[in-house]
C-alpha positions as CSV (number, residue, x, y, z in Angstrom):
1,X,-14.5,-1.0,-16.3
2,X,-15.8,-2.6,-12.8
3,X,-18.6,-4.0,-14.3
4,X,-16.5,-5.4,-17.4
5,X,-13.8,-6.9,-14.5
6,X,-15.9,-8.1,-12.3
7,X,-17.7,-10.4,-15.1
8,X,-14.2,-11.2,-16.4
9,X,-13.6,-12.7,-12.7
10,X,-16.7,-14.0,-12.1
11,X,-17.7,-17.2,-13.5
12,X,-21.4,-16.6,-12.4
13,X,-22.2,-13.8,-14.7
14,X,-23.3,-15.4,-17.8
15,X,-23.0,-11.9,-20.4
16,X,-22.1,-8.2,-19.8
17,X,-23.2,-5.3,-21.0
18,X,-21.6,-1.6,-21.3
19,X,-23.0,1.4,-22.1
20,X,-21.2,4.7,-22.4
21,X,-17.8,2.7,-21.5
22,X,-14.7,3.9,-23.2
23,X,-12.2,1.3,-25.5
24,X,-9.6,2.3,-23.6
25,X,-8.2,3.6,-20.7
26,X,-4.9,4.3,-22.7
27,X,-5.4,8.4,-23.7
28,X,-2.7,11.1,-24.4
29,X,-4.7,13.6,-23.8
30,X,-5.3,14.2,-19.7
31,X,-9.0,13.0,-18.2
32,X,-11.2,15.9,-18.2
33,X,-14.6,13.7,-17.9
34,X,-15.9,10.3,-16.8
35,X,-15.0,8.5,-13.3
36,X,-11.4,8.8,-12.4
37,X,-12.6,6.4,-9.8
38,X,-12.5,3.5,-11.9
39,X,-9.0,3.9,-13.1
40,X,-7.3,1.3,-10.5
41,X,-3.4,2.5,-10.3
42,X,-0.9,-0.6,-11.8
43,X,-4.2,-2.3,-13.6
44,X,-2.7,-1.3,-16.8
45,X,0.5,-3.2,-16.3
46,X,-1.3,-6.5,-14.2
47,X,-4.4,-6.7,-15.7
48,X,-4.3,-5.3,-19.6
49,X,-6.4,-2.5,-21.3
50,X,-10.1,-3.1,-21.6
51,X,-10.1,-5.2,-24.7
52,X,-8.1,-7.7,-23.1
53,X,-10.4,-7.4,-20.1
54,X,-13.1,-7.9,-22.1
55,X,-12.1,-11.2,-23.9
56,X,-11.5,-12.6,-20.9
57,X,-15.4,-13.0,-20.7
58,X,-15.2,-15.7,-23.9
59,X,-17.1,-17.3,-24.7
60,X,-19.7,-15.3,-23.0
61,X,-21.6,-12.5,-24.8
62,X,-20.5,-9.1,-24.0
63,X,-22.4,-6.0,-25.9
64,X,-20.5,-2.9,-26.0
């Protein structure tokens, strides 16, 4: 998710790459695993889920 935001933001980075990233941070079940670290409280609400965070790369490659 930091890697996939700051590309997003970043003008510079010309593709991103993700490995192991989830498609969402939207879960009902509670977070047993992965980086709580990443999770960024409001982001949800100002800056969208990861698939809108990803298109905002366009029209730069991105491989998930």
């Amino acid at each position: 998710m930091v890697a996939v935001t700051a590309a997003a933001l970043e003008k510079r980075v010309s593709e991103g790459v993700t490995i192991g990233a989830p498609a969402s941070v939207i879960s009902d079940a509670p977070y047993g695993f992965g980086n709580m670290g990443i999770l960024v409280p409001g982001s949800l609400k100002e800056l969208g889920d990861l698939p809108q965070l990803m298109s905002l790369l366009a029209p730069r490659p991105l491989k998930v």
